[in-house]
C-alpha positions as CSV (number, residue, x, y, z in Angstrom):
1,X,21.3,8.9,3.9
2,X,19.9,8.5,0.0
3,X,16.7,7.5,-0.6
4,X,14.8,5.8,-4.1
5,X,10.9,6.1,-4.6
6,X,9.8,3.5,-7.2
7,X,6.8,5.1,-7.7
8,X,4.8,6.3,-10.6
9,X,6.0,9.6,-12.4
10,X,6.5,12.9,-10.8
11,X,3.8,14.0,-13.2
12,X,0.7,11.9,-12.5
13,X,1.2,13.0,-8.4
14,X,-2.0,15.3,-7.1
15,X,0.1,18.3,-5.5
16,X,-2.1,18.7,-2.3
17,X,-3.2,15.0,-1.2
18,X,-0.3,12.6,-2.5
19,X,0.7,10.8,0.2
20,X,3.9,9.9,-2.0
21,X,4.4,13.4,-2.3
22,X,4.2,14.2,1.5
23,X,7.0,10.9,2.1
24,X,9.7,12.7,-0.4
25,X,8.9,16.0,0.7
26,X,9.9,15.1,4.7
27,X,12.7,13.2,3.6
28,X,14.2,16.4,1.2
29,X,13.5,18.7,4.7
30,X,15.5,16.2,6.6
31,X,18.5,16.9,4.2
32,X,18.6,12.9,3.0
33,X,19.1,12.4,-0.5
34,X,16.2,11.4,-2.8
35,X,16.2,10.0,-6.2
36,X,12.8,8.9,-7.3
37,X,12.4,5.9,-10.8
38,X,9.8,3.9,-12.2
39,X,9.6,0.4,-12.5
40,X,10.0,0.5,-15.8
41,X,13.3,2.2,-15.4
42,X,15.4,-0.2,-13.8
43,X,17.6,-2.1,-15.2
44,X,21.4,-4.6,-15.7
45,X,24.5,-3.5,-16.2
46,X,27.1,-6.0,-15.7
47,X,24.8,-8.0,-13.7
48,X,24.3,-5.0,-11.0
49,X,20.6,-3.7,-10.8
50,X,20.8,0.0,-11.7
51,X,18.3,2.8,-12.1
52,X,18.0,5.5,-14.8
53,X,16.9,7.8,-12.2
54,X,15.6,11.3,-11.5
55,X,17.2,13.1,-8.6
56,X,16.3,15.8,-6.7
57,X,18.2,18.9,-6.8
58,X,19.6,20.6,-3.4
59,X,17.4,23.4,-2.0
60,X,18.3,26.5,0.0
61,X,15.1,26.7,1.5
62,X,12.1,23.1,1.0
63,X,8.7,24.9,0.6
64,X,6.4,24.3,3.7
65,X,3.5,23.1,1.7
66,X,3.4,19.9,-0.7
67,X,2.2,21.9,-3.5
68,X,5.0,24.4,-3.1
69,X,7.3,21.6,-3.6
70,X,6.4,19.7,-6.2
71,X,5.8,22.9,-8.4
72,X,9.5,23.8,-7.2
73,X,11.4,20.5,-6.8
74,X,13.9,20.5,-9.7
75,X,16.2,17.3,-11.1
76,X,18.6,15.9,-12.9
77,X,19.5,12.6,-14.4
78,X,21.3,9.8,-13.5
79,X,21.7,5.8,-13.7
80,X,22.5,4.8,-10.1
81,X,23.3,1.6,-8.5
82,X,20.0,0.1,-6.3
83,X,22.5,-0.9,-3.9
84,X,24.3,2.4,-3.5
85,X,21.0,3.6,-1.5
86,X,20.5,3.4,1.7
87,X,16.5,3.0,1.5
88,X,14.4,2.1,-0.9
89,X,10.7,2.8,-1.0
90,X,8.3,1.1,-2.8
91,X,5.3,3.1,-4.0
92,X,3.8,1.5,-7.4
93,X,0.0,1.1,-7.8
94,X,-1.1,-2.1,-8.3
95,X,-1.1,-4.4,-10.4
96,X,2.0,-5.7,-8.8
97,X,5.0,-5.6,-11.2
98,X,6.6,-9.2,-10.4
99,X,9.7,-8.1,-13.2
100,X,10.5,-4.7,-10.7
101,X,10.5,-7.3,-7.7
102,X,13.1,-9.3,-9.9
103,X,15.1,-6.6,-10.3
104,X,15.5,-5.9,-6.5
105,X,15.9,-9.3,-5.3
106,X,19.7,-8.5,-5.7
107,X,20.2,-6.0,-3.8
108,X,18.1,-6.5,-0.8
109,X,20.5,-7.7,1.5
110,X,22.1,-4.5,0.7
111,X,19.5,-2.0,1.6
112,X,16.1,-1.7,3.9
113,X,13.2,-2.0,1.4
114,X,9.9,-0.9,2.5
115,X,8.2,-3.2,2.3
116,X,10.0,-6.4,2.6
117,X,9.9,-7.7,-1.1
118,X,8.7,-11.4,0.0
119,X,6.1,-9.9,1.9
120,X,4.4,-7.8,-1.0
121,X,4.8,-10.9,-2.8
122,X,2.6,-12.4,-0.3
123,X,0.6,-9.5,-0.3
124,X,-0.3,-7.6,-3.0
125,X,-3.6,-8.5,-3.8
126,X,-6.9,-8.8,-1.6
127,X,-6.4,-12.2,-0.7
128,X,-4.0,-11.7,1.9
129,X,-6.7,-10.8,4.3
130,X,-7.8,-14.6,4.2
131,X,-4.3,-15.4,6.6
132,X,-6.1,-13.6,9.2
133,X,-9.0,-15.9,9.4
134,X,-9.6,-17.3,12.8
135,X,-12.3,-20.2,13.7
136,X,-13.1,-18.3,16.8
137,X,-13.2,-14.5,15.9
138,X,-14.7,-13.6,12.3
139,X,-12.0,-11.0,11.6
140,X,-12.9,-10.5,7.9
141,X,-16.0,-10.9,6.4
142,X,-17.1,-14.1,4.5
143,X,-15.1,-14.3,1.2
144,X,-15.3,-16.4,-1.9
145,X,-12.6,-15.9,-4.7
146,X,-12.9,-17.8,-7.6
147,X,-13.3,-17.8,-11.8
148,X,-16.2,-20.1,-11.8
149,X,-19.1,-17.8,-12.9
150,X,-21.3,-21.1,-12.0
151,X,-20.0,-21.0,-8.2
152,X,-20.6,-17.8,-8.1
153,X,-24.3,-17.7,-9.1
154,X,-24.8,-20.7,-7.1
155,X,-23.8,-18.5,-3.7
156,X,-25.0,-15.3,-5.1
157,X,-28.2,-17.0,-5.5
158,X,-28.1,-18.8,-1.8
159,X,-26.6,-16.1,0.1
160,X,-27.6,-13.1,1.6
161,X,-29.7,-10.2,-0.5
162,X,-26.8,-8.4,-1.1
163,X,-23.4,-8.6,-1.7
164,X,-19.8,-7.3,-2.7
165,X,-18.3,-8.0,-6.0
166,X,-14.8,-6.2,-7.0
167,X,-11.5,-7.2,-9.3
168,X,-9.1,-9.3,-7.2
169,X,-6.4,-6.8,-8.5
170,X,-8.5,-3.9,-8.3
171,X,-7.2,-0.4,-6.7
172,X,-8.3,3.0,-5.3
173,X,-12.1,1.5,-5.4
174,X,-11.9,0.5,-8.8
175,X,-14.5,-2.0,-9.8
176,X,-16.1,-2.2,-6.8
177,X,-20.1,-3.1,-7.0
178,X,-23.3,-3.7,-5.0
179,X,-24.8,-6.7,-6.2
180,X,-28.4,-7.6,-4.9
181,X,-30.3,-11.2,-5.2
182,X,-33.4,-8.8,-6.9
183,X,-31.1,-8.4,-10.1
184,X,-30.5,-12.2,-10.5
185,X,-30.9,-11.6,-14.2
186,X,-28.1,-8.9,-14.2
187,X,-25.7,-11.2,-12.4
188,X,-24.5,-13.2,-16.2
189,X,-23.3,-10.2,-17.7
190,X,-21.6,-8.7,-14.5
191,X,-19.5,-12.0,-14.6
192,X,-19.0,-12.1,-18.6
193,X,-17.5,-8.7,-17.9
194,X,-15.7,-8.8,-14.7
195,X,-13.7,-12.3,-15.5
196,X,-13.7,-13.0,-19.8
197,X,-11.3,-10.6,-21.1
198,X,-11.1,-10.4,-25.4
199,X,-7.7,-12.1,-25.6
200,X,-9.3,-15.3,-24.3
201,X,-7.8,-15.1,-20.7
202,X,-9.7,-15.1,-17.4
203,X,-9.7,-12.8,-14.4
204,X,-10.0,-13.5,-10.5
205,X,-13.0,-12.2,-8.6
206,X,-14.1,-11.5,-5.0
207,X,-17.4,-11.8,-3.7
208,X,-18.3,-10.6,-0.6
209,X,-20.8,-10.7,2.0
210,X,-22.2,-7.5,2.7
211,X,-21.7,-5.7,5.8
212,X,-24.3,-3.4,7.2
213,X,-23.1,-0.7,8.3
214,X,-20.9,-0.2,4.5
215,X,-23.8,2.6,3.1
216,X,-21.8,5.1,6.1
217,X,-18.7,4.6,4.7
218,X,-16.0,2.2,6.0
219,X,-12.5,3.3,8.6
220,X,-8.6,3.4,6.6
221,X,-6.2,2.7,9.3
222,X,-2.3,3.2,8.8
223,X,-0.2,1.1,10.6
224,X,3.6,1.4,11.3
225,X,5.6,-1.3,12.7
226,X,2.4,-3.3,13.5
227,X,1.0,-0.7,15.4
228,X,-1.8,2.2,14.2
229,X,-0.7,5.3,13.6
230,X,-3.5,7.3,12.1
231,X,-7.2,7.1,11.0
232,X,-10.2,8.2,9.1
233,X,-13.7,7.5,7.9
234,X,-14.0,7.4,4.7
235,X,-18.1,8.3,3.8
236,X,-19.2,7.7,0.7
237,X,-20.6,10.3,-1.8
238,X,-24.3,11.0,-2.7
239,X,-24.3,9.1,-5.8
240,X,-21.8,6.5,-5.4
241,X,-21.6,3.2,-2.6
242,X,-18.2,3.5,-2.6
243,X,-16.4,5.6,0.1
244,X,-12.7,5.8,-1.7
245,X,-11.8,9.3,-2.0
246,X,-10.9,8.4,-5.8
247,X,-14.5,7.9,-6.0
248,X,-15.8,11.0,-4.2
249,X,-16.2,10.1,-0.8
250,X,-14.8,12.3,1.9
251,X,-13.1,12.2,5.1
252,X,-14.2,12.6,8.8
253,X,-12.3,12.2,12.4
254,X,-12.6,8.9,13.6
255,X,-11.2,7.4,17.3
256,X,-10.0,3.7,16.8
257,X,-13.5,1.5,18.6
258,X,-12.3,-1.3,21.1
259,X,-13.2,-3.8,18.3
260,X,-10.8,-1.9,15.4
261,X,-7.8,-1.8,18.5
262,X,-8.2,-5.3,19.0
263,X,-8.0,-5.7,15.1
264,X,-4.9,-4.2,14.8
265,X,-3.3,-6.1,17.8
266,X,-4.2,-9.0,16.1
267,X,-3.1,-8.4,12.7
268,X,0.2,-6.2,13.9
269,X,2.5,-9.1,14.3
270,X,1.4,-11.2,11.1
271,X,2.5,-7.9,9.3
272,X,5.6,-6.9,10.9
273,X,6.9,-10.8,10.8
274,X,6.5,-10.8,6.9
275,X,8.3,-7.3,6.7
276,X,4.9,-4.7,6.3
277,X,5.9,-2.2,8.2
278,X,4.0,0.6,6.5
279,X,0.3,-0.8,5.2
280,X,-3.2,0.1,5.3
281,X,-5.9,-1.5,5.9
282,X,-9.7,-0.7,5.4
283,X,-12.2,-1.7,8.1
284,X,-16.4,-1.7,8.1
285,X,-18.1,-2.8,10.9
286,X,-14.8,-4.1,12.9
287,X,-13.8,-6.4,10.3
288,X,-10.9,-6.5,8.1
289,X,-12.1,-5.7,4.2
290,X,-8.2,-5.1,2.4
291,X,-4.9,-4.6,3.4
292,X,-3.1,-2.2,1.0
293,X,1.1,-3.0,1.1
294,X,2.0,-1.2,-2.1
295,X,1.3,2.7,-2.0
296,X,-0.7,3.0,1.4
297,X,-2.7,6.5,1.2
298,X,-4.7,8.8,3.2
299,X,-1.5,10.6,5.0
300,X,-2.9,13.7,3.9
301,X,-6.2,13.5,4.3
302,X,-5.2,12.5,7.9
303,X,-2.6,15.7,8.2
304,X,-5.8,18.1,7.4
305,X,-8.1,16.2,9.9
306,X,-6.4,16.0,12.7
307,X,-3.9,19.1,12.2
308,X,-1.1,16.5,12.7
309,X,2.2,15.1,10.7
310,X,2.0,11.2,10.3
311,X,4.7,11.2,7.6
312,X,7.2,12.0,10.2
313,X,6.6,9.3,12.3
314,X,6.9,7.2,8.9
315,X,10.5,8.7,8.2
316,X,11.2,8.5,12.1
317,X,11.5,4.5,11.6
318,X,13.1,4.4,8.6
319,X,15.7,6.6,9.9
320,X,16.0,4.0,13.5
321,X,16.0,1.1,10.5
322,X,18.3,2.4,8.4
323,X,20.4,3.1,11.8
324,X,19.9,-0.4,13.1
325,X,21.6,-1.8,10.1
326,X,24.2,-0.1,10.3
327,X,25.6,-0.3,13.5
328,X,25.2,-4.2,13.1
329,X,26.7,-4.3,10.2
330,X,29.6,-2.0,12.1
331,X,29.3,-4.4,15.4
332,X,29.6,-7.4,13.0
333,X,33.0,-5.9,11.0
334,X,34.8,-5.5,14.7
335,X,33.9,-9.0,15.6
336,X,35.2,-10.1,12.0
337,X,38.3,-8.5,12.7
338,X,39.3,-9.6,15.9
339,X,38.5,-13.4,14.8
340,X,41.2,-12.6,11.9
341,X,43.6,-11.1,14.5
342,X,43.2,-13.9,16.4
């Protein structure tokens, strides 16, 4: 089958722990064809969504190890139809480009997008972890988003001694502050920065309470289908709260806890109806703190853990998807047939 990545370039990828990298790299040893683009490099031509794309050349021989690959992987150019492929995976960093989702809106009917374009819509920023809210369970922790810097002081001020504050668009860790009640006097200028931007526009925020437990680092789950298929503890570094490995923290084993299982069976079917079949999620003290549906990482940070291959798993489905589609789509042209014969 032929695969597209709309990712970012080939050149910003970090050879030994892209998680990207390790997706394109089992697809090539499979024999598929891949074609990777940027959003920025789609495009209309006689109202058909097209591509300017880079494809991957044939090898004789895929090098075993990701940085092997990327330093040999060679391509060439082409502008290519989006619904010429038979997958198409989406693997953009956030901010979500709405325009890119515009683009593919055309074509997929066509082709198995992953994930579900409606669904990232729903989905791409960290207030998609409120639809999981439940009177009886408190599956994430409490959660105010909001612009109002007066709000904000006002539960700052009456909540607990500390708490989380972070971008509502934020990425990889980015933004992400411990804010305590004892720097009350701080708080104004935190907010001036975080929300006023120079143009005259405002920004979302969230503000979170804190969880105990966050100072050992919090758990990055990847689930497939709805169901987990890999984890790890992220712990933060010595001189940073925050336990992203973009932000120095490291990785540990870590075995699901009862409470994280039950998480995930909760959260599994939500996902898989609104079309997230590959997503992470990040978890402290068994609640649910973000649910990543753009460019899920940690694959290969789980690989070198655990001595073990969770991007083939990841291709395994695609593959039964991809499949699935088209022996309907086969099954439906028989039954078409025979009503015209008829």
């Amino acid at each position: 089958m032929n695969v597209c990545f709309i990712m970012y370039p080939w050149e910003e990828i970090d050879p030994e722990n892209d998680s990207t990298l390790a997706l394109i790299h089992e697809f090539v040893k499979r024999g598929h064809g891949m074609a990777i683009t940027t959003p920025a490099n789609l495009t209309i031509r006689d109202s058909v969504a097209f591509a300017f794309s880079k494809c991957v050349k044939r090898m004789e021989k895929v090098p075993k190890s990701l940085k092997g690959f990327h330093k040999q992987t060679k391509f060439y150019d082409e502008m290519l139809p989006m619904a010429g492929f038979d997958v198409i995976v989406l693997r953009s960093n956030p901010p979500l480009d709405m325009i890119m989702l515009n683009f593919l809106d055309s074509v997929k009917d066509d082709v198995f997008i992953m994930n579900d374009l409606d669904g990232i819509r729903r989905a791409n920023n960290k207030l998609y972890t409120a639809v999981f809210e439940n009177e009886d369970t408190e599956i994430i922790p409490k959660t105010h988003v909001t612009k109002n810097k007066e709000y904000l002081k006002k539960v700052i001020k009456e909540g607990p001694d500390k708490m989380i504050l972070k971008p509502l668009n934020g990425y990889g860790g980015s933004g992400v502050i411990l804010i305590e009640k004892r720097a009350m006097k701080s708080i104004n200028s935190l907010l001036d920065f975080y929300i006023d931007n120079k143009d005259g526009t405002t920004n979302y925020v969230i503000l979170q309470d804190y969880i105990e437990g966050a100072d050992q680092g919090d758990v990055r789950i990847l689930l497939l289908n709805g169901q987990p298929i890999g984890a790890m503890r992220r712990v933060p570094g010595e001189e940073d709260h925050r336990s992203n490995i973009s932000a120095g923290g490291s990785v540990q084993k870590h075995s699901l806890s009862k409470q994280e299982k039950e998480l995930c069976r909760r959260i599994g079917p939500k996902l898989v109806k609104d079309g997230l079949y590959f997503v992470g999620i990040d978890v402290i003290g068994g609640k649910l703190v973000e649910v990543n549906v753009m460019s899920p990482g940690g694959i290969t940070y789980m690989n070198k853990v655990y001595k073990s291959k969770v991007q083939e798993k990841i291709i395994d489905f695609v593959e039964d998807k991809v499949l699935e589609r088209v022996n309907a789509f086969e099954r439906r042209q028989k039954l078409r047939k025979t009503v015209s014969e008829a």
